[in-house]
DOTORRO-279903 format. One record per residue (C-alpha): residue number from 1; residue in three letters; chain; z, y, x. Coordinates in steps of 0.05 Angstrom, whole numbers, plus 32768, in hexadecimal, padded with zeros to 4 digits. Each point is the difference from the previous one (the first is absolute). Layout:
N
vextor  mivo  domar  zz  yy  xx
NUM  ALA  A  Z  Y  X .
...
This chain:
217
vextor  mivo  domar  zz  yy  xx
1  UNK  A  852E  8F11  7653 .
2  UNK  A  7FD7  8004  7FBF .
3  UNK  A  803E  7FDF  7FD7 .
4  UNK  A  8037  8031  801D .
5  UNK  A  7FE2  8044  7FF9 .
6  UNK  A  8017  802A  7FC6 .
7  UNK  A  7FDA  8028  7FCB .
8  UNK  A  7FEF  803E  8025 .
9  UNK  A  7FC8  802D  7FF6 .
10  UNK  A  7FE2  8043  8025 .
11  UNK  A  8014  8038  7FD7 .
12  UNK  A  7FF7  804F  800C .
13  UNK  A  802F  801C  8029 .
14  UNK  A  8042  7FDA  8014 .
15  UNK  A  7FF6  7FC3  7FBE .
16  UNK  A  7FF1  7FCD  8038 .
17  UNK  A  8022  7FD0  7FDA .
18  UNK  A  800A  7FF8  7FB5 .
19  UNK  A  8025  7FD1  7FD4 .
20  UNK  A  7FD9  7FC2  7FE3 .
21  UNK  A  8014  7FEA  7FB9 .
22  UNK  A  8024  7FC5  7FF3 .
23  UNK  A  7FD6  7FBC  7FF9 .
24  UNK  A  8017  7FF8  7FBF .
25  UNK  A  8029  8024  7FC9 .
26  UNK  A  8042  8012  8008 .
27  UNK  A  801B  7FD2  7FCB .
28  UNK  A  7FD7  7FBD  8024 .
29  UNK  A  8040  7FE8  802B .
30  UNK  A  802C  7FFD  7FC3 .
31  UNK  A  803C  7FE6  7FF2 .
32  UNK  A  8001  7FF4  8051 .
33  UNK  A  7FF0  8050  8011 .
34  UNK  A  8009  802F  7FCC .
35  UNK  A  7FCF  8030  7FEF .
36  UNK  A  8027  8040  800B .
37  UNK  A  8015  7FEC  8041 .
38  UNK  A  7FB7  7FEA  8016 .
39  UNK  A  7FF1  804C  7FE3 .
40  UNK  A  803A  8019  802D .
41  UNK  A  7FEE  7FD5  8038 .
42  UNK  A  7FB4  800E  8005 .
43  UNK  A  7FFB  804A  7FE2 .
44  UNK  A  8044  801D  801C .
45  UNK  A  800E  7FDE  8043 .
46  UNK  A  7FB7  7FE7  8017 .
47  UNK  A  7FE7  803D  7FE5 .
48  UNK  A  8035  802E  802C .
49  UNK  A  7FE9  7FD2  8042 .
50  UNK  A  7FB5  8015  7FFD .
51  UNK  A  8018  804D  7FEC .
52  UNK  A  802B  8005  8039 .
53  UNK  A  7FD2  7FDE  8032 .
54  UNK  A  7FC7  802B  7FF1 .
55  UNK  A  8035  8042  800D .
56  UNK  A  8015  7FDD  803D .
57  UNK  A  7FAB  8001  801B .
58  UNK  A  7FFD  8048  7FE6 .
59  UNK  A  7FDB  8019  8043 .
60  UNK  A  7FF3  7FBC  801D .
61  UNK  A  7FB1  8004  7FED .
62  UNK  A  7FFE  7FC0  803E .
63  UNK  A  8039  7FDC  7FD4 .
64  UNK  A  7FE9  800C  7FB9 .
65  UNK  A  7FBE  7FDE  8013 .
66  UNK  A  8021  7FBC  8013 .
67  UNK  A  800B  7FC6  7FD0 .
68  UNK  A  8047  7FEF  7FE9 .
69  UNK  A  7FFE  7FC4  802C .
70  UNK  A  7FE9  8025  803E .
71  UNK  A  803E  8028  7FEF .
72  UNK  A  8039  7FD0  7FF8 .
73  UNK  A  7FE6  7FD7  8036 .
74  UNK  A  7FF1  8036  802F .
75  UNK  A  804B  8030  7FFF .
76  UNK  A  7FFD  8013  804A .
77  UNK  A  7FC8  8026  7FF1 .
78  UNK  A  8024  8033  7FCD .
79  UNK  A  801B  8037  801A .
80  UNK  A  8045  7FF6  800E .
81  UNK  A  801C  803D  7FD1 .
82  UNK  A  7FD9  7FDF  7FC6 .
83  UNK  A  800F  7FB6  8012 .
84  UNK  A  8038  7FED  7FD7 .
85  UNK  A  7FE6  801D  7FC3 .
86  UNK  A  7FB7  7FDF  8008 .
87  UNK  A  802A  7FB9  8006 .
88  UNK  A  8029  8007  7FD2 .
89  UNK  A  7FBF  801D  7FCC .
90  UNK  A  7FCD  7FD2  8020 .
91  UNK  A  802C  7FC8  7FFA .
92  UNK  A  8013  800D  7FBD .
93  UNK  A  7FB6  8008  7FE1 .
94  UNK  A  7FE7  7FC6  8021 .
95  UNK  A  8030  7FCB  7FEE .
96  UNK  A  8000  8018  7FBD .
97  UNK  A  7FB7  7FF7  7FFB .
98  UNK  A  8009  7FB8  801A .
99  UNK  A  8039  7FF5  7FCE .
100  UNK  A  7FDF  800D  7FC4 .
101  UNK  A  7FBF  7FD6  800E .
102  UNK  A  8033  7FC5  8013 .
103  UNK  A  8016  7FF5  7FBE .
104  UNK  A  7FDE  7FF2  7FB6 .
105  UNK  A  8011  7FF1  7FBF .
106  UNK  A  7FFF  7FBA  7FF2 .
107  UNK  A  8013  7FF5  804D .
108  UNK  A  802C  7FD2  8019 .
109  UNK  A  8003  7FB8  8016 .
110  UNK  A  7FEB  7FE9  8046 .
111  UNK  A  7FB8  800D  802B .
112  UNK  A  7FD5  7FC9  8008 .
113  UNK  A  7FD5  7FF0  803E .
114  UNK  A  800A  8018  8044 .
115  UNK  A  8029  8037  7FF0 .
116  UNK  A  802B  7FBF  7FDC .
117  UNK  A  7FF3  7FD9  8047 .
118  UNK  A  801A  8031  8029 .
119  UNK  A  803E  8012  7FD0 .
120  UNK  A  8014  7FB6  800B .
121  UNK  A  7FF1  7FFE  804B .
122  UNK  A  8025  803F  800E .
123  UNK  A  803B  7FF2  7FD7 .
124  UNK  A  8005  7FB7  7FE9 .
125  UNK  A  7FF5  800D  7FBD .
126  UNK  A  7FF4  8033  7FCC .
127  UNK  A  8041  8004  7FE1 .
128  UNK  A  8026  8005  804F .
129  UNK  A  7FCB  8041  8004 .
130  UNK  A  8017  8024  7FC7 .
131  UNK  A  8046  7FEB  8013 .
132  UNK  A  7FF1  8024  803F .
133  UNK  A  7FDC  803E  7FE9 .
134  UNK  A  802E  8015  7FC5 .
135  UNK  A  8039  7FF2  8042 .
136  UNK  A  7FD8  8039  8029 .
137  UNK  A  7FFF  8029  7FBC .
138  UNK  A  804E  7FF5  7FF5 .
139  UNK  A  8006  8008  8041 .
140  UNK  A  7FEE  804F  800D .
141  UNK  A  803B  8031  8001 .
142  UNK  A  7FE8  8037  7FD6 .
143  UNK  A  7FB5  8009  7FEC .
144  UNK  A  7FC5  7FD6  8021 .
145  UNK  A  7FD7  7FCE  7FF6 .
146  UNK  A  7FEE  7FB0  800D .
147  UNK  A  7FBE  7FEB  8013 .
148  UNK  A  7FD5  7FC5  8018 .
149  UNK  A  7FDC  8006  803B .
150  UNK  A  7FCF  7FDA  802A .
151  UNK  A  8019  8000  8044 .
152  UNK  A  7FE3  7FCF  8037 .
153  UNK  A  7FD6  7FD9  7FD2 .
154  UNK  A  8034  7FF4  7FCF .
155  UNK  A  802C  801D  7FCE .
156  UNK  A  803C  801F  800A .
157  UNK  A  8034  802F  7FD8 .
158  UNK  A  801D  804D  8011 .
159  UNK  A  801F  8032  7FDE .
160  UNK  A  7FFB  803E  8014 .
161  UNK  A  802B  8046  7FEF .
162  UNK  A  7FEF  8037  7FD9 .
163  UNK  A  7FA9  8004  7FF2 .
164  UNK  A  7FFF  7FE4  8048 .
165  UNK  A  7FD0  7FBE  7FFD .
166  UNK  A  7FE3  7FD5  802E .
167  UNK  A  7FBD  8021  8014 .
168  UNK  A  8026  8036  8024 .
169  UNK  A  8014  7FCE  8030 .
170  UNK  A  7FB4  7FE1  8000 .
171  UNK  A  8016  7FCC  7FCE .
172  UNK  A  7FD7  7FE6  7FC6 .
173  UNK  A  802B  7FFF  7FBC .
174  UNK  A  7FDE  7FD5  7FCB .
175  UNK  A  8032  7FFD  7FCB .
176  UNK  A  803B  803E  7FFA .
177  UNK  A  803F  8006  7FCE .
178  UNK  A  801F  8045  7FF2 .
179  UNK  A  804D  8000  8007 .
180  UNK  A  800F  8047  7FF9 .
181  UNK  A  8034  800F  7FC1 .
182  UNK  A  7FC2  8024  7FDF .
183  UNK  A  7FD8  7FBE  7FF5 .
184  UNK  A  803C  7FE2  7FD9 .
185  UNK  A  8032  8026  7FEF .
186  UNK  A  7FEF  8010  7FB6 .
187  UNK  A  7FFB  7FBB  7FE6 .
188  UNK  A  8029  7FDE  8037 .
189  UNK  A  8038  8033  8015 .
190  UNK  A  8019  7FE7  8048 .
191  UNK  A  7FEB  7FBB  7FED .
192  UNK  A  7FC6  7FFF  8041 .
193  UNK  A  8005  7FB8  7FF4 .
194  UNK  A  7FF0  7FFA  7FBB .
195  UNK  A  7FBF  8028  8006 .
196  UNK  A  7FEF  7FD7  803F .
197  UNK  A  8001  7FC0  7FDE .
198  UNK  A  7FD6  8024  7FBF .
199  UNK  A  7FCB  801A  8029 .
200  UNK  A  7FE9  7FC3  8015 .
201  UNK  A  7FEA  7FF7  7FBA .
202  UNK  A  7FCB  8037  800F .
203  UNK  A  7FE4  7FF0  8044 .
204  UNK  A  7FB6  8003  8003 .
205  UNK  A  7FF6  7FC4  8032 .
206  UNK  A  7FB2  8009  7FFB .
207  UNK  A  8005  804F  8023 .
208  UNK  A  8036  7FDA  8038 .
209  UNK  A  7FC9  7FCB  800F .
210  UNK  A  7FD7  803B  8002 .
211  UNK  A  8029  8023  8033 .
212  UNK  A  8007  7FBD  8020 .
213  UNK  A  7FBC  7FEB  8009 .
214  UNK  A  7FF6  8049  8020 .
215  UNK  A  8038  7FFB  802F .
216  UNK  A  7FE6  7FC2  8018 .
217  UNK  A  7FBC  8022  801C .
């Protein structure tokens, strides 16, 4: 799906996959995210996903020429020896590349039209929704994420351990929140709940319609 696949780019050699800049400067999310650990965040930890999936292909010419989403939702292909580390990687690079496009400075507020319809539909109201997604968020022992998903027609919530998401179970994810300490922990120390009720004050609900109206097909 057009909306799900990362930034990822043919390179010489074993660069199948590179990392794509943030949408914005690292500053934008202020006083929500702070800029040095969106800098962290995207340079450090995205940055060591892509580097350590392209040395997990090293020799997999067949593998290095498939998309990230033909990756993560296609596991049982990877050799088992290499498996784990292609998850974890995979999974890592393209939920971050989700991530960043789903939020914006200035975000915030609630979606509008069917993506609104389908909110209240699927959960009763908006407000019972993000009750129920910053629950899945809380909700993770350890590191993980939340996400809204379009399951049977309608929406629904998961969370999901480590970079695991949704498409590696043939799920479509069109809205994901980091819970891992290194999202937070710089502004918000162990407070998960505390940066889960802030984010929402950078949501970019025109890139989840996006996703939504792309799930739908």
């Amino acid at each position: 799906m057009a909306q799900q696949q990362a930034a990822t780019s043919q390179k010489e050699g074993s660069l199948a996959h590179v990392l794509p800049p943030l949408p914005y400067p690292s500053d934008a999310l202020e006083p929500y995210i702070d800029k040095m650990t969106m800098e962290i965040h995207h340079d450090k930890h995205h940055g060591a996903y892509v580097t350590n999936l392209n040395k997990a292909l090293e020799g997999h010419a067949d593998l290095q020429g498939l998309s990230i989403d033909q990756i993560v939702s296609g596991l049982d292909r990877i050799p088992e020896n290499i498996r784990t580390a292609v998850r974890n990687n995979a999974g890592g690079h393209w939920n971050h590349s989700m991530f960043w496009k789903l939020m914006k400075k200035g975000g915030g507020g609630e979606p509008s039209g069917g993506l609104a319809d389908a909110i209240k539909s699927s959960f009763g109201s908006f407000a019972d929704f993000k009750t129920k997604l910053n629950a899945a968020g809380m909700g993770r022992f350890g590191s993980g994420w939340a996400w809204l998903v379009v399951k049977g027609g309608k929406l629904d919530i998961e969370s999901t351990p480590n970079q695991d998401n949704p498409l590696m179970a043939g799920g479509k994810a069109i809205l994901g929140v980091d819970v891992w300490e290194h999202a937070y922990y710089l502004k918000y120390q162990n407070r998960r709940a505390d940066y889960l009720e802030a984010w929402w004050n950078v949501v970019n609900w025109d890139e989840v319609a996006s996703h939504y109206s792309a799930a739908k097909k």
